[in-house]
C-alpha positions, 0 to 999 in steps of 0.5 A: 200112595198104594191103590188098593185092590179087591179081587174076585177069583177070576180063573175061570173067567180070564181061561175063558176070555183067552180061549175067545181071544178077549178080555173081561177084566174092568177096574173101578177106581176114585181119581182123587188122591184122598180116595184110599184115606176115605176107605181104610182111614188114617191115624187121624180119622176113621175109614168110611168104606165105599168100594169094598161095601159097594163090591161086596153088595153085588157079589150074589148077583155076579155069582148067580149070573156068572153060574149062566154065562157059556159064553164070551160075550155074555161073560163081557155083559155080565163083568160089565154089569157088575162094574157099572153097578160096583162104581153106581153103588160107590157113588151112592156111598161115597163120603160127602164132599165137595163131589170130587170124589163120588165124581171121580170114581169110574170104570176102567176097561171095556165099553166105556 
């Protein structure tokens, strides 16, 4: 199974980080393997999308902070900030199920 990947235009961030000596990259992932069914669907059962709506309501607000960081550790705080509320959102989303996967879903990198 494929995982799937929603990408922000990070140039400026990743030059940024590399001129510092960092990184500001946070994956947020569900540790299920149905997780990936839930989102886009299958041929038996419609998708109900939790991550890209969660990503997509947070979006304004990592534009409008990323047009104030200058520096690293500010771009850290607000990379995240972003993927701290992107997995709470995901959370709240998330189909019902037993909970394994609103459980399973996290942060990967940075302050965990």
């Amino acid at each position: 199974m494929k995982p799937i990947t929603i990408r922000l235009d990070t140039t400026d961030l990743d030059r940024l980080a590399r001129r510092a000596g960092g990184t500001t990259k946070r994956i947020v992932a569900d540790g299920v393997e149905y997780g990936l069914y839930q989102e886009m669907g299958t041929v038996y059962m419609d998708a109900h999308p939790f991550m890209r709506p969660a990503l997509e309501a947070v979006r304004p607000g990592f534009e409008k902070a990323w047009d104030d960081v200058i520096t690293l550790e500010q771009a850290e705080q607000v990379v995240e900030k972003t993927a701290r509320d992107v997995e709470r959102l995901a959370k709240i989303r998330a189909p019902v199920d037993t909970g394994a996967l609103r459980n399973s879903i996290h942060v990967i990198g940075g302050g965990q």
